[in-house]
N, C-alpha and C positions, 0 to 999 in steps of 0.2 A: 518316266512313268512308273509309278508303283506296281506291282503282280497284286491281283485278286487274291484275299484271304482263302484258304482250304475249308470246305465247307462242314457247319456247325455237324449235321450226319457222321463227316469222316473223320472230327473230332470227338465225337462220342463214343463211335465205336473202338478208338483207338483206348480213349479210357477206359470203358468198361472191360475191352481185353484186360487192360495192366491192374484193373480192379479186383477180375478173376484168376489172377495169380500169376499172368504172362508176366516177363521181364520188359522193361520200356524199350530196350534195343531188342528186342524179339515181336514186339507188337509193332517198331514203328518196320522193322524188317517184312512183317505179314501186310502190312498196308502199303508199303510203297512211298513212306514219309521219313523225313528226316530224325534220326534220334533226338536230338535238340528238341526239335517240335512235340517228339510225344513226349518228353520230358516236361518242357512250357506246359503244354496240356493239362497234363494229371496232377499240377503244382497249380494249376489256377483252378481247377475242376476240386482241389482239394480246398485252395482259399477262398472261393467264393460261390461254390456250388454249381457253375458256369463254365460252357467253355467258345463261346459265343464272342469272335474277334474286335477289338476296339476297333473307332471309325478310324479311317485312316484320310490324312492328309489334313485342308485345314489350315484356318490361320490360326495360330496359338501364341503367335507377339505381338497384335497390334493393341492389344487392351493398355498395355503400359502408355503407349502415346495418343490410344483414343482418350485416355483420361487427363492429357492437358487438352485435349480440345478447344475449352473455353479460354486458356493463355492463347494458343496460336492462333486462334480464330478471331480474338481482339484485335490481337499486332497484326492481323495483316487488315482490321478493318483499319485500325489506325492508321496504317501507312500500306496502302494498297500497294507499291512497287517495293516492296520487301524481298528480301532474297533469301532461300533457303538457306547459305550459309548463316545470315543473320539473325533467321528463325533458330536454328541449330544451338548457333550462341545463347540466343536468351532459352532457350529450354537449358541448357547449360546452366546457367544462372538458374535456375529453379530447380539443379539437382537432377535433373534427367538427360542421359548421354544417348543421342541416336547420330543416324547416319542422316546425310543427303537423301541417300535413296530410300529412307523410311520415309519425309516429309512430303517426299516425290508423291509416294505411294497412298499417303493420306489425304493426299489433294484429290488426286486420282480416283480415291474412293468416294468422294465428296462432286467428282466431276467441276474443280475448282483450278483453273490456269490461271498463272501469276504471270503476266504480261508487263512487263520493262513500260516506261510510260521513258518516249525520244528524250533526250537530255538537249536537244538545242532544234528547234523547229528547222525545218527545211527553209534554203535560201529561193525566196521566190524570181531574184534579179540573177542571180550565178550560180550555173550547174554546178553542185560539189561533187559529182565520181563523175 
């Protein structure tokens, strides 16, 4: 689990010390934060006038395999007992390299289980196990 970002207040204050002539290891010393952080700070507080923390966490890679969508969602209407490894391959063949457990996970987001269909019906005359 990630820590809670330091709040936008005791980022402000920390800049406007080092604004008003404090050293950044002297201001982050009077606040009780890391020098690093008041350094980050006063370098984003200068690039973008902000010092207001990105969101944190988040999916930030499923866009690359949300956008075969329409290839994998054919093949497996085409051949519903399809297997991830052979999903895998033909995304392959189309120049996109993912894992098992990305396809896993795009099913998963879709609420979509790929169910094996029996390869030889049950013997109705003789028990097999």
């Amino acid at each position: 689990m990630m820590g809670k970002p330091l709040s936008v207040d005791l980022r402000d204050r920390v800049v406007a010390t080092v604004s008003g002539g404090m050293s950044r290891r002297q201001a982050a010393s009077r606040f009780g934060v890391s020098t690093s952080s008041a350094i980050r700070w006063t370098s984003l507080s200068r690039r973008t006038g902000d010092v207001r923390p990105k969101r944190q966490g988040g999916d930030k890679r499923s866009a690359r395999i949300e956008a075969c969508a329409p290839v994998i969602l054919g093949a497996v209407e085409d051949k519903p007992d399809t297997t991830l490894v052979e999903l895998q391959r033909l995304l392959s063949e189309h120049g996109v390299t993912v894992a098992v457990s990305t396809l896993w996970r795009f099913f998963a987001r879709r609420k979509i289980t790929l169910k094996k269909s029996p390869r030889m019906p049950r013997s109705r005359t003789v028990p097999t196990s």
